[in-house]
C-alpha positions in Angstrom: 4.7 -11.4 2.6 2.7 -13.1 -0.3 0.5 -11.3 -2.7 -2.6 -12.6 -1.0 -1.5 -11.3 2.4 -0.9 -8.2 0.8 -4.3 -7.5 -0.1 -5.6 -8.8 3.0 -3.7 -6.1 4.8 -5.1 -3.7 3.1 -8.8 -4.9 3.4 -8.4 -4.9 6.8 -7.0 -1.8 7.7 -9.2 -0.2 5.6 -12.1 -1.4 7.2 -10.7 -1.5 10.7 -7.6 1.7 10.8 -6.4 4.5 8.3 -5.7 3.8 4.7 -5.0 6.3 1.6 -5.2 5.4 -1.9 -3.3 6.5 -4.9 0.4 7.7 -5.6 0.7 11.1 -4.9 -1.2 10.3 -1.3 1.5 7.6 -1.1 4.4 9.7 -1.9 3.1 12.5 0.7 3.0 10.2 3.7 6.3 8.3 2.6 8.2 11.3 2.4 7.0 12.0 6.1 7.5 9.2 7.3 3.8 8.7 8.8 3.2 5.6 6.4 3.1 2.2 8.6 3.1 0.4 4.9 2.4 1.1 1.8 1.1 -1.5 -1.1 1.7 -0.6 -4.6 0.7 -2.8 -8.0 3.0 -4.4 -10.0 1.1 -4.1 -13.1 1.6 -0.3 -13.3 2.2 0.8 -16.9 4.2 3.0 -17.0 6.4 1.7 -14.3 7.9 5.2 -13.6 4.6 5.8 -12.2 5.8 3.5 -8.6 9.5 2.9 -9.6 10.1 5.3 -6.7 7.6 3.9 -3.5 10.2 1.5 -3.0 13.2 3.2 -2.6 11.7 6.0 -0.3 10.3 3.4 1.2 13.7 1.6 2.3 14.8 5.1 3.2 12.5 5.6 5.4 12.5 2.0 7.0 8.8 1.7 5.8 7.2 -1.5 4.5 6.8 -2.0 1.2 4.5 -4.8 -0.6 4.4 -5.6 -3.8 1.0 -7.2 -5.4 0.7 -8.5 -9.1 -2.5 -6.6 -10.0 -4.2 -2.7 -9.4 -7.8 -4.1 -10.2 -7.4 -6.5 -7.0 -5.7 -3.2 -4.9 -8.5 -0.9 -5.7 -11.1 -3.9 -4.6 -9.3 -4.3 -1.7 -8.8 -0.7 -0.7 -12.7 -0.2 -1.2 -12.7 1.3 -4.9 -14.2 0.1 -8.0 -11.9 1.3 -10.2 -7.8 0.2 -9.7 -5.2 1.9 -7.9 -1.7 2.4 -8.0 -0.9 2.1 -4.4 -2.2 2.6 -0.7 -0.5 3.8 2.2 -1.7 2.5 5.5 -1.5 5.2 8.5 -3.5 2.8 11.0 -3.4 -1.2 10.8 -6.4 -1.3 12.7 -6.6 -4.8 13.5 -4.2 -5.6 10.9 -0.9 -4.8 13.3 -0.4 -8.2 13.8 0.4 -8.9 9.9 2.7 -6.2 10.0 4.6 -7.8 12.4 4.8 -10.8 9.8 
């Protein structure tokens, strides 16, 4: 999935489904396994920060999107300050990317 797309996805489910926003949200619903997807920035400093989303994300067979920049997540997830990551517990009408 492109970087685009992954921004897209989470526009839309947050206007249409169930989205969360930050790590320790992210972590929670990973480590649940209620997360449909989760989102995280690449530009994270320090990288510790969301070294992990993607390994507990393969564990628990969740997808897992990387984007270049947290500005452009926190837009898309509603915010106007940047965010680490977003988990999204309802597509919405986004199910059909998911499928992607």
């Amino acid at each position: 999935m492109t970087d685009h797309k992954g921004y897209e996805l989470v526009e839309i489910a947050r206007k249409s489904g169930k989205i969360k926003k930050g790590t320790n949200e992210v972590t929670k619903f990973l480590e649940r396994g209620t997360a449909l997807a989760v989102v995280y920035a690449g530009d994270v400093n320090p990288k510790e920060i969301v070294m992990h989303l993607p390994l507990l994300a393969k564990e628990k067979g969740i997808l897992c999107i990387e984007v270049p920049n947290k500005e452009e997540l926190g837009a898309a997830a509603g915010l106007t300050k940047p965010t680490a990551a977003v988990v999204i517990l309802d597509a919405g009408d986004a199910k059909s990317m998911l499928k992607e």
